[in-house]
C-alpha positions, 0 to 999 in steps of 0.5 A: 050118092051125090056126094061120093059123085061130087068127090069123084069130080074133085079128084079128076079136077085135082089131077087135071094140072097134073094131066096137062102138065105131063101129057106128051112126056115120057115116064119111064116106070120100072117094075121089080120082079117081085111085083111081077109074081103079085097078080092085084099089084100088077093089075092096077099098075097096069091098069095105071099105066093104061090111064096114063097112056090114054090122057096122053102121057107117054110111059115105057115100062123096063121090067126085071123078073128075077123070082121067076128067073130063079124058080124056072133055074131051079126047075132046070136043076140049075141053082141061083148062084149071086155074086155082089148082089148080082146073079152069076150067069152062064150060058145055061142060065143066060137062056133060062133068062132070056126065055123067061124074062126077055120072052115070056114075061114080056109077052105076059105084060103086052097082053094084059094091057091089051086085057085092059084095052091099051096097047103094047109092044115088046121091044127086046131081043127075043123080038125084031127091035132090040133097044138096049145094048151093053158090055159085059160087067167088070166087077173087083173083089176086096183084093182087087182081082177080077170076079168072073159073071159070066154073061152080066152086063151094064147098059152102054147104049140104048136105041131110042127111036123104036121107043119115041115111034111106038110112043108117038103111035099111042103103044106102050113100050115094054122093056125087058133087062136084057141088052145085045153087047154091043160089038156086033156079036149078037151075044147076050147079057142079063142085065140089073132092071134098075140100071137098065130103067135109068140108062132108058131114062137117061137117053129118052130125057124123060119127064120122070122115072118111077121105080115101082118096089115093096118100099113105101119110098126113101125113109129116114129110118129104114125100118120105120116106114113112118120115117119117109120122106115125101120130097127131098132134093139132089143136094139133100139126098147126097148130104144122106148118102154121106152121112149114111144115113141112107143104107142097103139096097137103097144106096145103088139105087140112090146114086143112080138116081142122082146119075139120072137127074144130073143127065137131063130126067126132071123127077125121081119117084120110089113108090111101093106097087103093092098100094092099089093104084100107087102110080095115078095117086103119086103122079095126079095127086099133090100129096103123092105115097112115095119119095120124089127126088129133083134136081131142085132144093125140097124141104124134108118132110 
């Protein structure tokens, strides 16, 4: 007993440099919509998020919801329909999205931390302070014609002061991806959570941005999670992405990242929300579980 009391004292002594070194700043963390529907994985990001909070970081979470965006669009009859990896959205999925995303699973979020004794408020446009506004996405096809998304936007502006206040009051802000255009209108747009997360990021100058997914990090080998890298820097993540060595999905996600630390945020972390309490361990540990991208020289490893 008094040896598992003595490792607990060096954990907490190992993570205090880190407590210091980040209390006062802000994390913004994105969560994929398929974590959302993993009831374990959410508790103990949560549950992570609350710690951080309560040693004096500042996180912001941004969430997405896709999985329950599609089961509540088939459950209306309406079927899923992706365009360039993106979901086509009319105006009757558009209320689907802000109903279940921009709503419900916000409002889910904010009281599960309240469940874990933090405190949480939603801050989008089903709610009195709306923080991210954008313009409807134009995208191409291979003959360079317009493709019609219907009501899919990109992240032009984000109103951080409800964030920075809520933040300073000791309340976490929750971020659904769902932005206002920003013409004055009050129309709409589903927006990608992954952008939405860097735009937050970018314009809070955050400390950090972490990407909770099903990934364990950037990996050399995609289909060998062994292969993953635990640091690498901007230059070096460029010269993979050139060389195509970085594929897939991982390729968007890559190059915002890169967008994001060239705009003011200091790290970049891609962690994998199914590992129990992956974010306090990448954060406050010196070995970390995911990838950590900077805008410094990092060795491969």
């Amino acid at each position: 007993m008094m040896h598992q009391a003595m490792e607990k004292a060096d954990v907490l002594i190992e993570a205090m440099k880190w407590i210091r070194q980040h209390r006062g700043k802000i994390t913004v963390i994105k969560i994929g919509g398929s974590l959302m529907e993993d009831e374990n994985a959410m508790t103990h990001l949560l549950l992570d998020t609350v710690f951080m909070e309560s040693v004096g970081m500042q996180p912001v979470i941004v969430h997405g919801g896709g999985k329950a965006i599609s089961d509540a669009m088939l459950a209306s009859g309406i079927e899923p329909r992706f365009v360039q990896g993106r979901r086509y959205t009319d105006s009757a999925s558009l209320d689907i999205v802000k109903r279940v995303l921009g709503k419900e699973l916000c409002e889910h979020l904010v009281q599960q931390i309240d469940n874990f004794e933090g405190e949480a408020k939603p801050l989008g446009v089903c709610f009195d302070s709306n923080v991210l506004f954008g313009k409807k996405l134009e995208l191409t096809d291979e003959h360079g014609a317009a493709v019609d998304m219907g009501w899919v936007g990109t992240v032009t502006r984000v109103d951080t002061e409800p964030i920075r206040r809520l933040c300073a009051q000791e309340i976490i802000p929750i971020i659904p991806s769902v932005a206002l255009m920003d013409d004055g209108s009050g129309q709409a747009l589903n927006v990608n959570a992954d952008t939405a997360a860097t735009a937050v990021a970018r314009e809070l100058q955050a400390e950090k941005l972490v990407y909770v997914s099903e990934v364990n990090g950037l990996r050399t080998d995609p289909e060998d999670p062994d292969s993953m890298i635990d640091s690498i820097s901007a230059d070096q993540a460029r010269k993979m992405l050139a060389s195509g060595a970085i594929v897939g999905g991982m390729i968007p996600k890559i190059q915002a990242c890169l967008e994001t630390l060239e705009r003011g945020v200091n790290q970049i972390h891609i962690i994998n929300g199914r590992l129990r309490h992956a974010l306090l361990l990448e954060i406050f540990t010196s070995m970390g579980v995911g990838t950590e991208i900077t805008g410094q020289e990092s060795i491969l490893s």
